[in-house]
NUNUSE-643214 format. One record per atom (N, C-alpha, C): x, y, z. Coordinates in steps of 0.05 Angstrom, whole numbers, padded with zeros to 5 digits, always signed. Layout:
BEGIN
XYZ
...
END
This chain:
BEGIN
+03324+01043+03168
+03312+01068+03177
+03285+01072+03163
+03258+01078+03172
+03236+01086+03170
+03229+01111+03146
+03230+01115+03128
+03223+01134+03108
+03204+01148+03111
+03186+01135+03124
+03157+01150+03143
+03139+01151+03114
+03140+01146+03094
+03130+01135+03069
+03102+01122+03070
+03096+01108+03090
+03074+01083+03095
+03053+01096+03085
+03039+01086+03072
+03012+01100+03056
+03012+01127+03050
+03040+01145+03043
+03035+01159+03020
+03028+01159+02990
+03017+01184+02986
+03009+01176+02957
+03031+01184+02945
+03041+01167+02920
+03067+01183+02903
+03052+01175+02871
+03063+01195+02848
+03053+01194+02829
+03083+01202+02809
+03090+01173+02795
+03116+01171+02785
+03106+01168+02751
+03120+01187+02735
+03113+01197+02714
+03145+01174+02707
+03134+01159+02674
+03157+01147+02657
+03167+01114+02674
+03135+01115+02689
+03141+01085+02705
+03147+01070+02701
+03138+01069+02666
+03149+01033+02664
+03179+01038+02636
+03199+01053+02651
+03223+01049+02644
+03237+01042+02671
+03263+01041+02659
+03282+01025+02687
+03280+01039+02707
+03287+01066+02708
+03289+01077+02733
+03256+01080+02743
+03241+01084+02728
+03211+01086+02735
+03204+01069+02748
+03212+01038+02741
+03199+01013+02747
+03221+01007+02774
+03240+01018+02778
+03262+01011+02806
+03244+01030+02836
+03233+01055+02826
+03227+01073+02841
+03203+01057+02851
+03194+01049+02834
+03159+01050+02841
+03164+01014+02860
+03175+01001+02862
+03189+00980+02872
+03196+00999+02899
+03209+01018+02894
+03219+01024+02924
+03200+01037+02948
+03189+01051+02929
+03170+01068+02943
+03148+01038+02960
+03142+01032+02936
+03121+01005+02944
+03127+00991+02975
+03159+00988+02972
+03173+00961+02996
+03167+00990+03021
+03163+01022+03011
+03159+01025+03050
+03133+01034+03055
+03113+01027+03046
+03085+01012+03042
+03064+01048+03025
+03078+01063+03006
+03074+01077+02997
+03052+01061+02966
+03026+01087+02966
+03005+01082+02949
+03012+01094+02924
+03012+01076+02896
+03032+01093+02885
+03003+01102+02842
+03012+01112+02838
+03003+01121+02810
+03018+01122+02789
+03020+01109+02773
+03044+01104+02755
+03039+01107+02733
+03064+01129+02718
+03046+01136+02695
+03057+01122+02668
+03048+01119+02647
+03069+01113+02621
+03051+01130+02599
+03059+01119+02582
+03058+01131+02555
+03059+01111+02529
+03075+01091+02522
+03084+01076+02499
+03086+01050+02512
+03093+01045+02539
+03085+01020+02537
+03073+01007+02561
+03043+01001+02558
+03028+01003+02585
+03043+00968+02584
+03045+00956+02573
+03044+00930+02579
+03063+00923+02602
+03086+00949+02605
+03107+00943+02618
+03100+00944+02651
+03076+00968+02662
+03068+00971+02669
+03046+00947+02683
+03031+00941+02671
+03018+00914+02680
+03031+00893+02688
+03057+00893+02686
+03072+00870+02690
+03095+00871+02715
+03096+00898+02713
+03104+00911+02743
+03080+00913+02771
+03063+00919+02766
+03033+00911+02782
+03039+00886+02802
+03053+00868+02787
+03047+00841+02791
+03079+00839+02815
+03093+00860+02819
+03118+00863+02830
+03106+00882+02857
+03073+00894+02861
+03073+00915+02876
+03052+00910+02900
+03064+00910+02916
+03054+00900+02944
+03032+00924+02954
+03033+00947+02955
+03014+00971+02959
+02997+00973+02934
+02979+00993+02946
+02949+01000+02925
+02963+01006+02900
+02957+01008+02877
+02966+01020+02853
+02954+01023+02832
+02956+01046+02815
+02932+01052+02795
+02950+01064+02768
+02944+01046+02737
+02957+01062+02722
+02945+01080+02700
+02973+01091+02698
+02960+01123+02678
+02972+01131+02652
+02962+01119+02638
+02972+01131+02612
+02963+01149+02597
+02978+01172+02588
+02980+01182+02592
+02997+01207+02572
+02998+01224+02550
+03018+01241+02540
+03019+01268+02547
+03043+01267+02566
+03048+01290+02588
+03057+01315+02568
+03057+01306+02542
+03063+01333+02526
+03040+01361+02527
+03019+01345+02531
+02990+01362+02526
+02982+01356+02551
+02963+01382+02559
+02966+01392+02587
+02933+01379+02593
+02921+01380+02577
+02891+01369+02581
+02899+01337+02588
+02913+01322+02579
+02921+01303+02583
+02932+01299+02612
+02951+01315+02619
+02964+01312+02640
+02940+01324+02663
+02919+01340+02662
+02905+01348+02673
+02883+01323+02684
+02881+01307+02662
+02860+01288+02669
+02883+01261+02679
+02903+01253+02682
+02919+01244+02692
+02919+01250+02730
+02921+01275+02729
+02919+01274+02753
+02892+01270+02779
+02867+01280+02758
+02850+01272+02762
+02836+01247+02762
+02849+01223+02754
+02848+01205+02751
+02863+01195+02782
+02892+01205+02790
+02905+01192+02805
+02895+01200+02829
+02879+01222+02830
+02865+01237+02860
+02839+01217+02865
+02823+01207+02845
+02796+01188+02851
+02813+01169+02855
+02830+01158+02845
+02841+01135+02861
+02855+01127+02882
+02871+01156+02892
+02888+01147+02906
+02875+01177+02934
+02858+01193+02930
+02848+01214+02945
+02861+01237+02942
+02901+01237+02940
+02903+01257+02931
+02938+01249+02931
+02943+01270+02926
+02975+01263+02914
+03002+01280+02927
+03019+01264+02948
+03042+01276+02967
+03061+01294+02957
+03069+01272+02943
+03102+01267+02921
+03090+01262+02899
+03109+01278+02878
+03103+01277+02851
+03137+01266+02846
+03140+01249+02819
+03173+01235+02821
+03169+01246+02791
+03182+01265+02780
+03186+01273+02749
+03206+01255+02738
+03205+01231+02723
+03221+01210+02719
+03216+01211+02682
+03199+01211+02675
+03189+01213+02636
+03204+01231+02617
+03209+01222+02606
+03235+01233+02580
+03248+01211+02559
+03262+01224+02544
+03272+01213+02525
+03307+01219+02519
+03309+01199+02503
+03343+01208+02498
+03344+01194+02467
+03356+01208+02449
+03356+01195+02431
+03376+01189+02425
+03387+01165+02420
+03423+01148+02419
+03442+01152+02399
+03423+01164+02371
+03440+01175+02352
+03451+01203+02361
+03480+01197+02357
+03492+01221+02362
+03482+01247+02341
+03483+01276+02343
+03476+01292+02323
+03494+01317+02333
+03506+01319+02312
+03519+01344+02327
+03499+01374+02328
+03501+01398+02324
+03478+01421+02333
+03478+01424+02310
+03506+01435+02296
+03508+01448+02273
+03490+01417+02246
+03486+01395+02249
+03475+01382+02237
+03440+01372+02248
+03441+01386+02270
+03410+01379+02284
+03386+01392+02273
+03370+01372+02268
+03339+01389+02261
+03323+01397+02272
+03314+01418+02266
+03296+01434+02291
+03272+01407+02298
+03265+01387+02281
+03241+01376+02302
+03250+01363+02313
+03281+01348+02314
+03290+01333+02341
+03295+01355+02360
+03304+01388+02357
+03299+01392+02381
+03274+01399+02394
+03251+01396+02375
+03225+01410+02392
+03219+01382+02400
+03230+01356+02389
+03209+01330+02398
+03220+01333+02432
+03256+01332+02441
+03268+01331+02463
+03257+01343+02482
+03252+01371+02470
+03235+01392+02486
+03214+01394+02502
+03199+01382+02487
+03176+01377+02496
+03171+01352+02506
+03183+01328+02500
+03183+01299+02512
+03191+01305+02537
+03222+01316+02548
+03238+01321+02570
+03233+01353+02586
+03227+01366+02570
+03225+01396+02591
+03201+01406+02591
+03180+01402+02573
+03145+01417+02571
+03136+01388+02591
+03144+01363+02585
+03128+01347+02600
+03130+01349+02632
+03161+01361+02629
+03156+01363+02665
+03151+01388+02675
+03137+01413+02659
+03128+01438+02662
+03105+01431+02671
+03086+01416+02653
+03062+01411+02657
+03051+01400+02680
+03067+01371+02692
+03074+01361+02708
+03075+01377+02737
+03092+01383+02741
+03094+01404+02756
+03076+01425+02754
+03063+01445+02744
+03045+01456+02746
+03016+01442+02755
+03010+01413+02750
+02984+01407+02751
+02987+01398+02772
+03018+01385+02797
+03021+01383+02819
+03015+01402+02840
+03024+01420+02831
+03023+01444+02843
+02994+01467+02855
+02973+01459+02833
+02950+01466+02834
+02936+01452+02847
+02937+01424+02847
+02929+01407+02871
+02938+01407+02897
+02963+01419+02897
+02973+01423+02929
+02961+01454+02931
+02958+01472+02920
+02936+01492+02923
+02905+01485+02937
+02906+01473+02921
+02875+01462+02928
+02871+01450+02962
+02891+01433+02965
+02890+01414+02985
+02903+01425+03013
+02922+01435+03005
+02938+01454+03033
+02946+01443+03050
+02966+01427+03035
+02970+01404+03057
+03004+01420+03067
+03013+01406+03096
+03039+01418+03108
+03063+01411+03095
+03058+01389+03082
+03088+01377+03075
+03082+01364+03041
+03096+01362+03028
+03096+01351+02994
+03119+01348+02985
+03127+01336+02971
+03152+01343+02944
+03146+01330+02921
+03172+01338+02900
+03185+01339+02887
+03198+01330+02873
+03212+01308+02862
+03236+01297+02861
+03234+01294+02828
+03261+01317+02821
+03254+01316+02781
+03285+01297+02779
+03289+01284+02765
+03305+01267+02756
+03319+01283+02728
+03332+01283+02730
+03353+01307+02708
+03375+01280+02700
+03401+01296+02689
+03419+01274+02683
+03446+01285+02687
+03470+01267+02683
+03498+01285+02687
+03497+01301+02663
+03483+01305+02644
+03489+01317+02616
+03478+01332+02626
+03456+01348+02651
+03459+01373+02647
+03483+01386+02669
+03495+01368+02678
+03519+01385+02693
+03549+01387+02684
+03555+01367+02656
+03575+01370+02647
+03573+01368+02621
+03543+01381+02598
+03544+01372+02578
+03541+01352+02566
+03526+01341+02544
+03538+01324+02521
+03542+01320+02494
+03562+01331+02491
+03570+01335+02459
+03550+01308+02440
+03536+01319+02408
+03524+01305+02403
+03502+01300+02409
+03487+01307+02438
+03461+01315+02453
+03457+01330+02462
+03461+01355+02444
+03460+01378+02456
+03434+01382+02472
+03408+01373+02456
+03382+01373+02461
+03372+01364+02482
+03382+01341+02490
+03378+01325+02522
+03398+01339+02542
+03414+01348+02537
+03432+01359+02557
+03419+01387+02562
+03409+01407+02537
+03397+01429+02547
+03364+01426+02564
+03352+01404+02552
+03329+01403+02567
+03335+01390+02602
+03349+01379+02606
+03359+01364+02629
+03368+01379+02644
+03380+01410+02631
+03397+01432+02648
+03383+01444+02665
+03349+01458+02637
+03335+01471+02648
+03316+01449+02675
+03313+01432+02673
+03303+01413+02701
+03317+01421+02733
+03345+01413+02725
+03364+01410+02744
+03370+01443+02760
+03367+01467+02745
+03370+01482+02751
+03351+01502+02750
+03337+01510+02729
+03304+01529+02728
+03285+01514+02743
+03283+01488+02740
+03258+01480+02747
+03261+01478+02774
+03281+01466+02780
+03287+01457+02817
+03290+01484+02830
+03306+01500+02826
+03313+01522+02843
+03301+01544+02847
+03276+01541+02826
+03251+01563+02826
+03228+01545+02840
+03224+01523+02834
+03198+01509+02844
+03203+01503+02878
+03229+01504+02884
+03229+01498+02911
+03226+01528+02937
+03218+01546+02920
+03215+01579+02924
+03190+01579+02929
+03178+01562+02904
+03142+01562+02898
+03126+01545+02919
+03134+01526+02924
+03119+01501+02935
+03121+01505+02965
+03133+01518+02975
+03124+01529+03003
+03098+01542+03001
+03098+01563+02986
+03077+01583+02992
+03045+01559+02992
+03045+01534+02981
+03020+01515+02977
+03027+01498+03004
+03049+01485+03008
+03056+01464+03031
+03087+01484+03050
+03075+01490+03071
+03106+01506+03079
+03125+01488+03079
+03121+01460+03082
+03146+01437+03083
+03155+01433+03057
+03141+01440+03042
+03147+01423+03007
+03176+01429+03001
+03187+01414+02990
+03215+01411+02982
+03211+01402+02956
+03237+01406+02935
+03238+01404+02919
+03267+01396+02906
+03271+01378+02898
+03305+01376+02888
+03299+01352+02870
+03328+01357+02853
+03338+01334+02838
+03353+01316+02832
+03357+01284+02833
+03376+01270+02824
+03381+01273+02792
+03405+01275+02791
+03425+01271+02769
+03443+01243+02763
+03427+01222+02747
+03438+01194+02748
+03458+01203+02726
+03482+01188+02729
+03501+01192+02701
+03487+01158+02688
+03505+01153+02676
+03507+01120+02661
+03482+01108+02682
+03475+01091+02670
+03453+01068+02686
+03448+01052+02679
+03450+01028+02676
+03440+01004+02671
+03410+01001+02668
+03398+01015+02644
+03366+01008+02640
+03368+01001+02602
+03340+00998+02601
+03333+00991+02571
+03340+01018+02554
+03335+01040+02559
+03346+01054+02544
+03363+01070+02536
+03388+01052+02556
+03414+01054+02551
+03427+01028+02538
+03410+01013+02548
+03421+00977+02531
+03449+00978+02514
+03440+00998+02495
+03468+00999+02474
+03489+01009+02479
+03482+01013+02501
+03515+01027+02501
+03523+01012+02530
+03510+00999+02550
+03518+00989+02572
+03522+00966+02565
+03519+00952+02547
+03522+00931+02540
+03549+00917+02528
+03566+00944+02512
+03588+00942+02495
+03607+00947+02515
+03628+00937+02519
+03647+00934+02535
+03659+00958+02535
+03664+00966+02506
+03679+01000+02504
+03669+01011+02513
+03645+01009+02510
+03630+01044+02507
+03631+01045+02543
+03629+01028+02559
+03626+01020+02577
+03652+01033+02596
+03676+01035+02583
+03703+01036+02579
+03699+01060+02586
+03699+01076+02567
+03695+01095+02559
+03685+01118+02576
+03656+01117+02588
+03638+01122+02606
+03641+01120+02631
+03656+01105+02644
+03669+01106+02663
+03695+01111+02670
+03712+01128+02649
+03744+01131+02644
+03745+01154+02668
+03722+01171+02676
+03721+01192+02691
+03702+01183+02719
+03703+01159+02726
+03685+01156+02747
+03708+01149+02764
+03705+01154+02795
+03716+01139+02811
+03712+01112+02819
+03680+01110+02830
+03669+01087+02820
+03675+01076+02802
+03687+01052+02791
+03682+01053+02761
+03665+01028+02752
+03640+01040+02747
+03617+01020+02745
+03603+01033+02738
+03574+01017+02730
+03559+01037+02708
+03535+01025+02739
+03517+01049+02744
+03504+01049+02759
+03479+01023+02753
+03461+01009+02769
+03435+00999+02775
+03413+01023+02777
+03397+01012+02760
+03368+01027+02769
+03356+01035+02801
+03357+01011+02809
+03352+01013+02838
+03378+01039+02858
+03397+01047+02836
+03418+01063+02854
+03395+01092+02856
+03401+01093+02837
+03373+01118+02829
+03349+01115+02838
+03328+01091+02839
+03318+01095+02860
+03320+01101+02890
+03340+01094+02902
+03345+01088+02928
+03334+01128+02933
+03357+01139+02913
+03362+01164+02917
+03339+01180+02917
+03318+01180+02896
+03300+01187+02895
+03277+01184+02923
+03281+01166+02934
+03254+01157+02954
+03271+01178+02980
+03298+01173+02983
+03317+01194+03003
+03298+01218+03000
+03295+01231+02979
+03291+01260+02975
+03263+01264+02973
+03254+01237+02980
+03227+01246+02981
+03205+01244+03009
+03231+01229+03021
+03221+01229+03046
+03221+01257+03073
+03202+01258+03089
+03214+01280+03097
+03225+01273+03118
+03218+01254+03131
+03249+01237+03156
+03260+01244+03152
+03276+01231+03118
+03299+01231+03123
+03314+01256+03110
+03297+01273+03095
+03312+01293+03080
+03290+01318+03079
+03280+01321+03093
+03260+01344+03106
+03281+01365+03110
+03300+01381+03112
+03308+01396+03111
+03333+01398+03087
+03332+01382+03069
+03332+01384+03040
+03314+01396+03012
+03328+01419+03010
+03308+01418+02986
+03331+01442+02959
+03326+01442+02945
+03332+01448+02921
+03362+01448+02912
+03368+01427+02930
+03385+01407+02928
+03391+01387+02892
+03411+01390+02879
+03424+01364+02856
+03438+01348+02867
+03424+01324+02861
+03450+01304+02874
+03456+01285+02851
+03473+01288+02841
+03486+01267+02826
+03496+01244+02835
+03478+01223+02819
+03490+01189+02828
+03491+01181+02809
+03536+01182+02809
+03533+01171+02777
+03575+01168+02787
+03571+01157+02807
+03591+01141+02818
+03623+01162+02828
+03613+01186+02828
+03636+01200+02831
+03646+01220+02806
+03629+01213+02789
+03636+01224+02757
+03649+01257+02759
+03664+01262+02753
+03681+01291+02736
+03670+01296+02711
+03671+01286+02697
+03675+01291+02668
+03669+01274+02657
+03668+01281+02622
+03668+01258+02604
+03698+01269+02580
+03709+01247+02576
+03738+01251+02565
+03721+01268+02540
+03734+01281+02533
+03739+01299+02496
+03751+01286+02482
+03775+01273+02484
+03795+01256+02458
+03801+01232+02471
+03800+01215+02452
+03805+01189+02454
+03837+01186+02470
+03838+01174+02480
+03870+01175+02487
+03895+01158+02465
+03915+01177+02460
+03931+01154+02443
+03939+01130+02444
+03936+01115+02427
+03951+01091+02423
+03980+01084+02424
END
């Protein structure tokens, strides 16, 4: 089926991680012009280039600071003329567990601002350019996680910044983005487990693996490309034009995550 995608512009923030680098692959195969942003590691980025059949331009980029993210997008408008779809994909997770009562306030301002100011800014500097431009149709697509729909003990910090995505940011911005594009839509996938680099450690160990999927129906730990697939869905307006502030969790059927180990 046709995505109707063909020479849109899309501008995917946290490109050159797994799900970044699956999306921008997807978008690319339905002949979509794409802007890709990173931060820490352009190299990964250049080496994805070499995977991308449509125009492409990269942006690096620290979406923490808004002058930054300002000239980011200005950057992706001389290159690409102007910008459809915005894909909020950039964040962090940090793998040491911490409980709250032992957490330091600058891991939670780093989370904060890595995962919830970067996609404030983001979103705001999208938004002003769809002001500007007035175009009929745009989106959206913020990438959140199952931790903001069932918690994660130990991350409190990624689970609260992930919440406010999935639910402040989507369910108000998809209110906003009409009044610039009357078509604009806005929603979010929610990947649980995934098979990328910055999960490595834990998709890798058989338990933990165990573990993580004790509550899936599926029981498998998702591909990058699953989450892409989903993402390009919701950004198309073919096929999901009367979608919008919509969570969709792809993360195999998931309930929960167990609390106690089960006995021996």
């Amino acid at each position: 089926m046709d995505a109707g995608l063909k020479d849109a512009r899309v501008l995917i923030t946290g490109a050159s991680g797994g799900i970044g680098q699956a999306a921008a692959r997807a978008f690319s195969h339905e002949g979509a012009r794409l802007a890709l942003h990173c931060f820490s590691r352009p190299g990964a980025i250049e080496a994805l280039r070499k995977d991308i059949s449509t125009p492409c331009v990269s942006l690096p980029a620290d979406l923490r600071d808004e002058v930054a993210v300002a000239a980011m997008f200005e950057h992706a408008i001389a290159a690409l003329g102007r910008v459809d779809h915005l894909v909020v994909n950039a964040g962090i997770w940090n793998p040491r567990p911490v409980a709250l009562n032992e957490m330091s306030l600058q891991q939670w301002h780093e989370t904060i601002e890595a995962d919830l100011t970067s996609a404030f800014l983001t979103c705001r500097a999208f938004l002003r350019h769809l002001a500007k431009i007035r175009r009929e149709s745009a989106s959206i697509v913020l990438v959140g996680s199952t931790a903001a729909l069932f918690g994660e003990a130990d991350h409190a910090d990624y689970a609260a910044a992930k919440a406010a995505m999935t639910y402040g940011l989507t369910r108000s911005l998809k209110n906003e983005i009409i009044r610039l594009a009357p078509r604009g839509r806005v929603n979010c996938v929610c990947p649980g487990w995934t098979d990328t680099p910055m999960a490595a450690m834990y998709t890798s160990d058989d338990a933990a693996v165990r573990r993580a999927t004790a509550t899936m129906a599926l029981k498998k730990i998702a591909a990058a490309e699953d989450i892409a697939r989903a993402v390009v869905f919701l950004s198309s307006e073919a096929l999901a034009g009367h979608v919008s502030g919509t969570v969709l969790p792809v993360a195999g059927g998931m309930e929960g995550r167990l609390l106690h180990e089960p006995a021996c």
